[in-house]
N, C-alpha and C positions, 0 to 999 in steps of 0.2 A: 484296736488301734490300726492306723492304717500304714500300710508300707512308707518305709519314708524312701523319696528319690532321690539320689544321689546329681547334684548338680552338673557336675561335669559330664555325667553320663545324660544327659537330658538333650536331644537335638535341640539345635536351632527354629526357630519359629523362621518359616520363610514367608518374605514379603507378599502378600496377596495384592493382585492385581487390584483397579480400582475399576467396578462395573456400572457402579450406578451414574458417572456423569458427573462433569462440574455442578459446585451446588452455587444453583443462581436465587438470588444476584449477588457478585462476587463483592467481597468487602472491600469497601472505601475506604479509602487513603489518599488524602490531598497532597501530599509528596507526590505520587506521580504522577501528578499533572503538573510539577517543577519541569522534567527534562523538557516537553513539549512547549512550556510558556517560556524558559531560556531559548528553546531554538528559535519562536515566534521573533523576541527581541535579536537577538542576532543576526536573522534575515532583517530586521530593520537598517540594521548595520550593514547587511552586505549589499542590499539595494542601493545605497547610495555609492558603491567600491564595486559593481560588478563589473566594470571591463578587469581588475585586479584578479578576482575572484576567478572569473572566465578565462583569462589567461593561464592560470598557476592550475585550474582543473580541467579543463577542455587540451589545452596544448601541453602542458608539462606533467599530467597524469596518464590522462585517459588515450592520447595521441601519438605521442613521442617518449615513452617511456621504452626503456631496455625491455620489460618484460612484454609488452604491446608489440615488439619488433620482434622478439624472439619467441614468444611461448601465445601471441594474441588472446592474449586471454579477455581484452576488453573488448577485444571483436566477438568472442563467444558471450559474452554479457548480454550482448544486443539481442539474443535470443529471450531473455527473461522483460525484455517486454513486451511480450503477451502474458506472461504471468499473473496478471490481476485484472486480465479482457474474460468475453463472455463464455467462453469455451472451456475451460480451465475451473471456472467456478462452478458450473452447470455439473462439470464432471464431478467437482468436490463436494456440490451435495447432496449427487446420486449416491456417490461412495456410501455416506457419511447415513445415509436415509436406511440405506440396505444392508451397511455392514458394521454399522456403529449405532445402535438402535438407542442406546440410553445417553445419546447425545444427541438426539435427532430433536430437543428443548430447543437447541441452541443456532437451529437453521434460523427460525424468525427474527429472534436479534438479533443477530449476524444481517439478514437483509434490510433490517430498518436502520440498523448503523452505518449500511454498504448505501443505502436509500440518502440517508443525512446526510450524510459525510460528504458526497456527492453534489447534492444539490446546494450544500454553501461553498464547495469546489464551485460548482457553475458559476452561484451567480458572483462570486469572486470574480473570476471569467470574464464575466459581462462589465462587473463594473470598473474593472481597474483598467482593462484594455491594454495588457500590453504586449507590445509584439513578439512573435517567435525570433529567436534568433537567427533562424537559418534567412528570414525576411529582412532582418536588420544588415546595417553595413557593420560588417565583423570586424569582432576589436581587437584581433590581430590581422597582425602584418604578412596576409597571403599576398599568392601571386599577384592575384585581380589589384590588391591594394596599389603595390608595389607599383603596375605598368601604370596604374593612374597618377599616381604620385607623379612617375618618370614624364606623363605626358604634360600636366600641368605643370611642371620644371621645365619644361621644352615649350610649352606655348602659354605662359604665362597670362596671357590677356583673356584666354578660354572664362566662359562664364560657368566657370563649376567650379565645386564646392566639395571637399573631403571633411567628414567627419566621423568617427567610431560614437553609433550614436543608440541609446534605451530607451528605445520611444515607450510611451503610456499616452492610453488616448485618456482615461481616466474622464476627468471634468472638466477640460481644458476649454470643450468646447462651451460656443458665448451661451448654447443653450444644449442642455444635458440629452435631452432627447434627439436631438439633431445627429448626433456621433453616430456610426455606424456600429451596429450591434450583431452576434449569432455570427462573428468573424472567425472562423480558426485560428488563422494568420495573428488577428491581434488576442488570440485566448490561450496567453503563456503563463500568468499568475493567477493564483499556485497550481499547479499540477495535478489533474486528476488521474494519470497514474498512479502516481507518487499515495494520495488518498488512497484509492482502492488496493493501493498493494500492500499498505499497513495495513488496511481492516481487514483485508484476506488472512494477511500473515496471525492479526490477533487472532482472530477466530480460528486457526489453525491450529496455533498454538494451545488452544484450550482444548482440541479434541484431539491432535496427539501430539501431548508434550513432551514426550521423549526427543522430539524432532525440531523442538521450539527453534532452535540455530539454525535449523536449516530454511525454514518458512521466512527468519529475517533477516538472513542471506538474501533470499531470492527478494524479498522487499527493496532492503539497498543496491541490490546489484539492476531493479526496475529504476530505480534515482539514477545511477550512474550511465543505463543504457539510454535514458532520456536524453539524458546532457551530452552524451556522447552522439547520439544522431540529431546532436543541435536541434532540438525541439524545446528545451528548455535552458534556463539561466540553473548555476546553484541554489538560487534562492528560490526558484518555484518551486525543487521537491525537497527543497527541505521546510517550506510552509505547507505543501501538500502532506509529506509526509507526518508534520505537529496535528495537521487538522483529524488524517484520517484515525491516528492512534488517540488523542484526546478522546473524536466523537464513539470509537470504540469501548474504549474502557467508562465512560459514562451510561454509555447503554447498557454494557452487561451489569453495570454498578445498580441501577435503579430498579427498584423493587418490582417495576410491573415486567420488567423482560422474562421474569419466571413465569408468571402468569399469564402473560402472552406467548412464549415459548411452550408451554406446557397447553395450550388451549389450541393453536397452533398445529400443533402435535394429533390430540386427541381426533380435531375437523379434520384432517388429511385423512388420517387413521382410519377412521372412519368412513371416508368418501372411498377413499380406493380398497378396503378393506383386506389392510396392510396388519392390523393389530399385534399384540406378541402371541395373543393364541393361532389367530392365521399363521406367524411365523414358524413356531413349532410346529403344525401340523405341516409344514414343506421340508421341514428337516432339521431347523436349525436345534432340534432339541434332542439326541437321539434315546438320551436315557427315557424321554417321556415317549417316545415312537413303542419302543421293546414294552413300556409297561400297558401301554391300550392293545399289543396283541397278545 
């Protein structure tokens, strides 16, 4: 018979880390693709109220807040947009290639969703046409407003025109192709930061999720520093930012992204002759170093 073990006396089983990698493709659930199709209709809503909108977040959040005066903290914001530019991600998936090896699946779908995401960002861009705000006449009541106002009040017969005005060059024109197109100035909806700093933050979030807060922190905190150096409306990153999370979580959901992540994987592997045996024999293994001598 065998010893019997006395329960209390018995350690704890400690949590083992998880090595082998997200297991792709990640399970489906049409729930959450709800928060992103609520935010889609709600910028329906707010496009039609953005001087409202623009108002209440540009001037009485991000502008003139007590904490903005005293602790600027929305001034330090405006550093997090580069967070989802080219430099910052190059860096993230060298890390990710050399020091995170069983999650080096998940670079490919990560760029075909960073790829997608992107390009119906663009042609969004192209087609809706509407202007940057820092281009448009602001729809508050700055200095510039003010002395015009004051001067049109004093010379009343002047042939000018005040208005707080959202332009969209959109379809307006008599012929579609006619409109000027590849405009910066008019390429304000939706936000291709706002896109790339959610697909950043996903994919981030899957290869190290201990940190998940903090990757979409810096995602909202790229929304907020847009708006705040008036390059965007509310409603651009928060349609950029529905787009870039939706086309994320579809891509790692879909069955071929394993198989292209994993294929991916292997061609690289192979071309720079990176593999896991190459790895270990440079060090990463030291129990197997001691047993070959």
């Amino acid at each position: 018979m065998g010893a019997r073990v006395n329960p209390e006396k018995t350690p704890p089983r400690k949590r083992q880390k998880r090595k082998d990698g997200p297991r792709l493709p990640l399970k489906f659930n049409a729930l959450w693709l709800l928060p992103p199709i609520l935010v889609l209709i709600f910028v329906a809503w707010e496009i039609q109220h953005a001087a409202t909108t623009w108002a209440i977040i540009y001037d009485g959040i991000l502008y003139k807040t007590p904490y903005d005066r005293y602790l600027r903290l929305t001034k330090h914001l405006n550093a997090l947009n580069h967070f989802p530019e080219g430099v910052p991600i190059v860096m993230a998936i060298i890390g990710v290639w050399v020091y995170k090896r069983n999650y080096r699946s998940t670079i490919a779908p990560f760029l075909i969703a960073l790829g997608l995401a992107s390009g119906a960002t663009g042609l969004g861009k192209e087609f809706f046409g509407r202007a940057r705000p820092h281009i448009s006449i602001r729809m508050e009541a700055d200095k510039r407003q003010v002395d015009m106002q004051e001067y049109m009040t004093r010379y009343p017969n002047a042939p000018l025109k005040l208005e707080a005005g959202d332009y969209w060059l959109g379809m307006r024109f008599p012929k579609f192709w006619e409109r000027p197109f590849f405009r910066g100035d008019f390429a304000s909806f939706p936000s291709g930061h706002a896109t790339s700093a959610f697909v950043f933050a996903f994919w981030l979030s899957l290869v190290f999720g201990r940190l998940k807060w903090l990757w979409y922190f810096a995602a909202v905190g790229t929304c907020f520093a847009r708006v705040r150096l008036r390059r965007h409306y509310p409603g651009d990153v928060m349609a950029g930012a529905a787009i870039g999370w939706m086309f994320s979580y579809l891509i790692f959901c879909h069955p071929l992204s394993a198989r292209i992540g994993h294929w991916a994987r292997r061609k690289v592997e192979s071309y720079i002759g990176t593999g896991p045996d190459e790895f270990d024999r440079l060090g990463t293994s030291p129990q197997r170093l001691r047993a070959e001598k």
